[in-house]
C-alpha positions in Angstrom: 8.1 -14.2 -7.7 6.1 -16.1 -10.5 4.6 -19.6 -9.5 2.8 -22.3 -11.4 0.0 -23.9 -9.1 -0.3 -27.9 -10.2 -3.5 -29.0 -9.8 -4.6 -32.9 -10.7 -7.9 -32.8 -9.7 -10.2 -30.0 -11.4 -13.3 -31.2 -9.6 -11.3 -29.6 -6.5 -10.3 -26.2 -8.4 -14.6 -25.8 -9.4 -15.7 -26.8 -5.9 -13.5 -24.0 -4.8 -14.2 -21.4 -7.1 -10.7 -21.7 -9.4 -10.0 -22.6 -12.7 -7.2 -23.6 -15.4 -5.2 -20.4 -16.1 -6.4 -18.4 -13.2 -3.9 -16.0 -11.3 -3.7 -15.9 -7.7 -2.0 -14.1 -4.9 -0.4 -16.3 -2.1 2.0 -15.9 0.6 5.0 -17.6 1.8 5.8 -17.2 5.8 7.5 -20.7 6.2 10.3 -22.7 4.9 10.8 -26.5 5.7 13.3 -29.3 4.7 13.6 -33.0 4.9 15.9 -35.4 3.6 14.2 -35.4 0.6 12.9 -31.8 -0.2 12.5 -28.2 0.4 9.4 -26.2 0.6 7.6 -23.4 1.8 4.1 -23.0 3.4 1.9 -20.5 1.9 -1.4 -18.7 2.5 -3.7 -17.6 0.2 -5.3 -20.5 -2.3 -7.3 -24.0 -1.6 -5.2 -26.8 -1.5 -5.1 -30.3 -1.3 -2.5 -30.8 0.8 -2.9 -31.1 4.1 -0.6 -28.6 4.8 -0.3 -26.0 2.0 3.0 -25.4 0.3 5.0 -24.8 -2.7 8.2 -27.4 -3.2 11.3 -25.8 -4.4 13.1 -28.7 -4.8 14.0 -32.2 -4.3 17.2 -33.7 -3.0 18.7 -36.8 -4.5 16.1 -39.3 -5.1 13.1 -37.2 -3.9 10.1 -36.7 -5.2 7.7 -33.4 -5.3 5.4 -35.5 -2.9 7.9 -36.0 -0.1 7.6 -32.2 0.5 4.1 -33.2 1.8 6.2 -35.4 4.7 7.9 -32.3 5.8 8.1 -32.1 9.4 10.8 -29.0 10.1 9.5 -25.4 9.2 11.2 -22.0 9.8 9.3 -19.2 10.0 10.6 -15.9 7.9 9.0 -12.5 6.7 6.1 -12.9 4.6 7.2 -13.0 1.1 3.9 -12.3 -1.7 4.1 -14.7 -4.5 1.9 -14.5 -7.6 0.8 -18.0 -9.0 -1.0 -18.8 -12.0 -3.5 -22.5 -11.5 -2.3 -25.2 -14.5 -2.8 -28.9 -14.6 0.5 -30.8 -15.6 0.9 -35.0 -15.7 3.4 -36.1 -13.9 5.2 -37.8 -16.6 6.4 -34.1 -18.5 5.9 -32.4 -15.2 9.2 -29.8 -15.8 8.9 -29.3 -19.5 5.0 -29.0 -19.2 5.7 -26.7 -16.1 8.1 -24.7 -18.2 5.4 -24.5 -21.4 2.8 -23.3 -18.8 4.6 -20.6 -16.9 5.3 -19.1 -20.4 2.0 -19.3 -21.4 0.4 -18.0 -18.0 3.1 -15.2 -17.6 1.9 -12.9 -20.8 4.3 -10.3 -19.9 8.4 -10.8 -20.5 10.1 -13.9 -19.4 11.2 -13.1 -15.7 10.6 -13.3 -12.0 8.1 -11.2 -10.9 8.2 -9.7 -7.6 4.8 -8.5 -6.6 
């Protein structure tokens, strides 16, 4: 599966040795809900969330920060994800999100097991 990373703050991707464009390899070994989204923790990348995770969606008026308030988590089998760092505003956050994945993923348009 195929990821974009979005990162904010690139003094945090220098100080920890990533950059704009730059693949990595995490792992997913949790999922967790709220109210207000669904996530899953991963391994494998600095982050700047306390608890690192990737949000899969948000339900009804959530946002993509409300997956950071997510107390419930369900362990499953490791599942390796590649991701690819970007920086997105949150204003166009999908349609830049969209524009980036295509540009990160150089191969065919599709999910990517790895």
């Amino acid at each position: 599966m195929y990821y974009v990373r979005i990162f904010s703050d690139l003094s945090f991707l220098h100080e920890n040795g990533l950059d704009l464009g730059q693949e990595v390899s995490l792992t997913a070994y949790e999922i967790g809900y709220s109210d207000k989204a669904l996530a899953v923790k991963v391994v494998g990348c600095a982050s700047v969330n306390a608890t690192p995770h990737i949000t899969i969606a948000t339900i009804e008026d959530g946002d993509p920060f409300d997956s950071n308030k997510i107390t419930h988590w369900l362990e499953f089998p490791p599942m390796d994800l590649l991701g690819c760092i970007a920086r997105v505003d949150k204003g166009t956050r999908m349609k830049k999100m969209l524009l980036l994945w295509q540009h990160c993923h150089t191969a065919e348009l599709k999910l990517q097991r790895v």
